[in-house]
C-alpha positions as CSV (number, residue, x, y, z in Angstrom):
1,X,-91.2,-31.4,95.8
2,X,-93.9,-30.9,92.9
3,X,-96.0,-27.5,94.2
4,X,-98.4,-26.0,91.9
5,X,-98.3,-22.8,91.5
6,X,-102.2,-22.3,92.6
7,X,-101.3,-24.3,95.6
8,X,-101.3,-21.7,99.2
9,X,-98.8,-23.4,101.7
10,X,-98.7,-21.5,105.0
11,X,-95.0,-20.5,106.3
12,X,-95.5,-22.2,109.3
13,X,-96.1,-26.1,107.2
14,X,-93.3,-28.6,106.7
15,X,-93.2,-30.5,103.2
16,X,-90.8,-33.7,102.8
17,X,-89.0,-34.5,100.1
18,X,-90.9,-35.9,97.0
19,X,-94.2,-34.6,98.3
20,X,-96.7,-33.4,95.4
21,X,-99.7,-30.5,96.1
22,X,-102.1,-30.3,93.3
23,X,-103.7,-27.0,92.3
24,X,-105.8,-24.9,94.4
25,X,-105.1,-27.3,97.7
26,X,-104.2,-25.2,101.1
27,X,-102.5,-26.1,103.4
28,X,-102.7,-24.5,107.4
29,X,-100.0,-24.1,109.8
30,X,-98.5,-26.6,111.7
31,X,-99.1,-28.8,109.2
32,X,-96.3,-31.7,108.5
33,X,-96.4,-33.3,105.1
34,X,-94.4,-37.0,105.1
35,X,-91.8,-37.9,102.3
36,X,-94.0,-38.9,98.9
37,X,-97.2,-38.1,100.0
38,X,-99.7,-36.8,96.8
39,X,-102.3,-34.0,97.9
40,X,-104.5,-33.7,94.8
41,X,-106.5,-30.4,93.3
42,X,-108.9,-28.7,95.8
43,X,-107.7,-30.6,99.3
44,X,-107.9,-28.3,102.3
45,X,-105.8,-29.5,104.8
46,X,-106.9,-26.6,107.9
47,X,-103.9,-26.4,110.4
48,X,-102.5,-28.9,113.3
49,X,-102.1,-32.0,111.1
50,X,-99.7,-34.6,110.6
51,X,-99.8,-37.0,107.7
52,X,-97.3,-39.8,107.1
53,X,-95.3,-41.2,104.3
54,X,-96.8,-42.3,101.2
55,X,-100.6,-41.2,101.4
56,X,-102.9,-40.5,98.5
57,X,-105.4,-37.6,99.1
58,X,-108.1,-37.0,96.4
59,X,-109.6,-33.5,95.2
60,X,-111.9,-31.6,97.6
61,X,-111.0,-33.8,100.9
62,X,-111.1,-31.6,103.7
63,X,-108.5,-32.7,106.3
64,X,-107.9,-31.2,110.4
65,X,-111.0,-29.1,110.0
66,X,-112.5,-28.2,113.4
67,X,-114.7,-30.7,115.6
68,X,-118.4,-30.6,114.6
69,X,-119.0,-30.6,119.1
70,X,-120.0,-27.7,120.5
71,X,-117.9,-28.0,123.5
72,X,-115.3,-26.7,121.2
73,X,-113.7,-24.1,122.2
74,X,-110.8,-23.8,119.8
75,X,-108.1,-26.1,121.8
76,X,-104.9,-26.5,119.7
77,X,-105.7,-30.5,119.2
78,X,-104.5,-32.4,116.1
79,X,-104.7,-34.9,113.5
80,X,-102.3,-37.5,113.2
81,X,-102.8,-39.5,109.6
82,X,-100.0,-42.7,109.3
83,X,-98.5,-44.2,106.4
84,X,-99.8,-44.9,103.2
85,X,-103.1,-44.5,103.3
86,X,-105.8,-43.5,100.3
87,X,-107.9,-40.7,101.1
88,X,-110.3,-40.4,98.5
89,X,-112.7,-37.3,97.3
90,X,-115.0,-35.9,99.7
91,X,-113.6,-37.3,103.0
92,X,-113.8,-35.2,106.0
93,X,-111.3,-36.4,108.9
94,X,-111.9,-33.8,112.1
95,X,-109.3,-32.9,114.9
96,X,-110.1,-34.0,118.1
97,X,-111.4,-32.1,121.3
98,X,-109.5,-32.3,124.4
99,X,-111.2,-34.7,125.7
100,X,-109.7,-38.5,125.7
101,X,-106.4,-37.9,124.0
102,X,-107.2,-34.8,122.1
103,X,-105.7,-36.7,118.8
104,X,-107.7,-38.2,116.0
105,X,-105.8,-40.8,115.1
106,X,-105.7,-43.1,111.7
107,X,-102.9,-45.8,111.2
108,X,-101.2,-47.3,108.2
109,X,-102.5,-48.9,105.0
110,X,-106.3,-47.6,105.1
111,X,-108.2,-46.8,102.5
112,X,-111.1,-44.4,102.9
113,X,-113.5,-44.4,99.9
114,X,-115.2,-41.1,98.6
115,X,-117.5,-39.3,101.1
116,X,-116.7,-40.9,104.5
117,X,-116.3,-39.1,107.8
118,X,-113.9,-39.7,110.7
119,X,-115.2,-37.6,113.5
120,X,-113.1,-36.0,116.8
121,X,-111.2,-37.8,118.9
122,X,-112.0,-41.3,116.7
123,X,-109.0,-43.8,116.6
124,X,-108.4,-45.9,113.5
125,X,-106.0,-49.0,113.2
126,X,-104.0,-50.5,110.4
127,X,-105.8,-51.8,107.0
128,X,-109.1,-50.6,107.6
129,X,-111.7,-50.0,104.7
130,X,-114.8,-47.4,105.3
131,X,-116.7,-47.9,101.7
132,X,-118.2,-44.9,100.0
133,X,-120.1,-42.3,102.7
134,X,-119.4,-44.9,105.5
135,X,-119.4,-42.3,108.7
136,X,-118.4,-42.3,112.1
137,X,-119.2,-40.3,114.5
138,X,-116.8,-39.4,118.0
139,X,-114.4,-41.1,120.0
140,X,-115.1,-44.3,117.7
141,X,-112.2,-47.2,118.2
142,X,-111.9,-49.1,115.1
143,X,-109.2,-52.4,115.1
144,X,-106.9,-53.8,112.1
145,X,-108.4,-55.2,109.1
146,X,-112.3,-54.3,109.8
147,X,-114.7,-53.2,106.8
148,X,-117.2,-51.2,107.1
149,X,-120.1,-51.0,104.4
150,X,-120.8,-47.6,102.5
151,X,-123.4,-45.7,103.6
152,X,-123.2,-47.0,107.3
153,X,-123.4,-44.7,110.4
154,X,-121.2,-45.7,113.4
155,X,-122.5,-44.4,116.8
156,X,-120.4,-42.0,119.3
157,X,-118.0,-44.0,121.6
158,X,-118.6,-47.6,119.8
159,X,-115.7,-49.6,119.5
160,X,-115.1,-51.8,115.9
161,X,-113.3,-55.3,116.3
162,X,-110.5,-56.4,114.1
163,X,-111.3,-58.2,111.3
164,X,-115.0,-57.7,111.0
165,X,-116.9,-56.6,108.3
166,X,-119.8,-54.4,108.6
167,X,-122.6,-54.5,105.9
168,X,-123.9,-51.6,104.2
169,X,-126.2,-49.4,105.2
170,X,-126.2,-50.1,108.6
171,X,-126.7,-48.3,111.5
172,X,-124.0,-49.4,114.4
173,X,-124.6,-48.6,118.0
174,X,-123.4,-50.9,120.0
175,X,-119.6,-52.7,119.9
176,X,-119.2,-55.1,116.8
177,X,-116.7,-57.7,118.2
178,X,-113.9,-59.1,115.7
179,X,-113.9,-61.7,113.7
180,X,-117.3,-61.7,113.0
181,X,-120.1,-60.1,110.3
182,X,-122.7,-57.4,111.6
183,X,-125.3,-56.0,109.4
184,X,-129.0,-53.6,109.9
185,X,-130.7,-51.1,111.2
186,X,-129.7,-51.8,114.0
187,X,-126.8,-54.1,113.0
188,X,-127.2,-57.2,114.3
189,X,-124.6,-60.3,114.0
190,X,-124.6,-63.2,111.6
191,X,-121.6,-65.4,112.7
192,X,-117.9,-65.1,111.6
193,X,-116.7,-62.9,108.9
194,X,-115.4,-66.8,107.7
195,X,-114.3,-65.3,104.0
196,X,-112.5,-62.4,105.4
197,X,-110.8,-64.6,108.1
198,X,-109.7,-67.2,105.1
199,X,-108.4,-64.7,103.1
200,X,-105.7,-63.4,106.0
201,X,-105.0,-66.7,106.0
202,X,-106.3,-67.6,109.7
203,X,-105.5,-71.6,110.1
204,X,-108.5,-74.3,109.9
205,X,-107.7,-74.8,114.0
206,X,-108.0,-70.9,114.5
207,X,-111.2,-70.8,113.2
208,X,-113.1,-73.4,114.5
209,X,-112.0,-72.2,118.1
210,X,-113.6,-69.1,117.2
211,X,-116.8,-70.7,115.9
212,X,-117.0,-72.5,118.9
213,X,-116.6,-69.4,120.9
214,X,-119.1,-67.5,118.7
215,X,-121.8,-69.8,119.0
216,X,-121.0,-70.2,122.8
217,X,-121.8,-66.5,123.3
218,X,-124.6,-65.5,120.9
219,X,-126.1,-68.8,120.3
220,X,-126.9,-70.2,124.0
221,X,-129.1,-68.9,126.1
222,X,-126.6,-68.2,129.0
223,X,-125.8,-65.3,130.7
224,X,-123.0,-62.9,129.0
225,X,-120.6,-63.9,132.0
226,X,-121.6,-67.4,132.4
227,X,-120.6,-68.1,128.6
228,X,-117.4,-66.3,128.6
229,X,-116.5,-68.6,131.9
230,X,-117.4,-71.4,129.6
231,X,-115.5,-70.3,126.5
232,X,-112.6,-69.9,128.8
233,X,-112.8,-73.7,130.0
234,X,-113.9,-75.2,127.0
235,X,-112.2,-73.7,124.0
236,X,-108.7,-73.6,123.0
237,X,-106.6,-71.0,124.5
238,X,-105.8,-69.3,121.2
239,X,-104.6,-65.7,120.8
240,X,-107.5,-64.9,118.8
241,X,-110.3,-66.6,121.4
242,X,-108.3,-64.4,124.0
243,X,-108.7,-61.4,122.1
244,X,-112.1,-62.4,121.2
245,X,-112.8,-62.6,124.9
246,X,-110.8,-59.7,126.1
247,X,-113.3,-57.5,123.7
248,X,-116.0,-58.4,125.0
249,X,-114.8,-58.3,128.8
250,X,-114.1,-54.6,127.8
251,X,-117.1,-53.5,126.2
252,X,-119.0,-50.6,127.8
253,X,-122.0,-49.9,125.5
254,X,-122.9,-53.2,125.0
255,X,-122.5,-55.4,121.8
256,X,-124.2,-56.2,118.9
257,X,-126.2,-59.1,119.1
């Protein structure tokens, strides 16, 4: 372990092997530190936080701090950050409130750009990026491999598809279901996320299952449950129409349109 002097690690924190605290950074009890993780200068890291193997955490990010709800009534609830991930300068991830699973969550392999905000109780997959000052607020569910434009604002208890892309600046209150693009104020949809989807190396029969799907759903004028029937019948029973489907079956604020 590389500790700086400066550094204020409470008794009650584990460190790992090979795990680096820059100067002036604190870190609370019950904290757990995984093996190679890098905490720059200035990172508070509050108390009842778990981070994994690997991560990168810029100056001034403020990590397990309590949840902006007023609710709040001091519960010992946690943070539980994965492997690998970049945590740049700025970022604010919150622990949860007992409600749901009292755990915010973030998986492996994100990368959170400077100034973006991971509320209470929010659960994030694997690869996700949140640009610059992207923000979301509680009990927010976002999949693998979605992108979410800086500056955007994700509402309370939406739900984020895989492999979506979000532009920036908008303002997100309903579900974004995956695989496609969604952008405004309020975000709207405008078909697949086709480049993303390319780049991950989706096959050509993959996507035109979903684009026939897609345009199924959000093109016709049929009713939400009378299109999915159709989907069901007409389009290839893919894994990715199913999850496609399976989404939207399971949406309970609505989706983006």
């Amino acid at each position: 372990m590389n500790i700086h002097p400066t550094a204020i690690i409470s008794p009650d924190a584990t460190l790992a092997e090979g795990v680096e605290v820059g100067p002036y950074s604190i870190i609370g009890p019950d904290c757990h530190i995984g093996k190679d993780t890098i905490i720059g200068p200035h990172v508070v890291i509050e108390s009842h936080t778990d981070i994994g193997e690997g991560c990168r955490i810029s100056q001034f990010a403020s990590l397990g701090g309590a949840p902006q709800d007023l609710k709040y009534r001091g519960e010992a609830t946690r943070v539980v950050i994965g492997n690998h991930n970049t945590i740049r300068e700025y970022v604010t991830i919150n622990r949860a409130t007992t409600a749901d699973i009292g755990v915010t969550r973030i998986g492996n392999h994100n990368l959170l750009m400077t100034y973006c905000h991971v509320a209470h109780n929010c659960q994030l997959g694997n690869h996700i990026v949140m640009a610059n000052a992207a923000n979301l607020a509680g009990h927010i569910h976002v999949e693998d491999f979605a992108i979410i434009g800086g500056l955007s604002g994700v509402h309370q208890f939406t739900r984020i598809g895989a492999h979506c892309i979000i532009g920036g600046a908008s303002a997100v209150t309903k579900d974004v279901p995956p695989f496609v693009m969604a952008s405004g104020n309020f975000a709207k949809l405008f078909g697949l996320n086709l480049i993303g989807l390319k780049r991950r190396g989706f096959t050509e029969e993959t996507l035109q299952a979903l684009k026939k799907a897609y345009r199924i759903v959000f093109r016709s004028s049929m009713l939400l449950s009378a299109a999915i029937e159709k989907v069901e019948q007409e389009v290839e029973d893919l894994p990715e129409v199913r999850q496609f489907l399976t989404f939207i079956k399971e949406s309970k604020r609505g989706l983006c349109r």
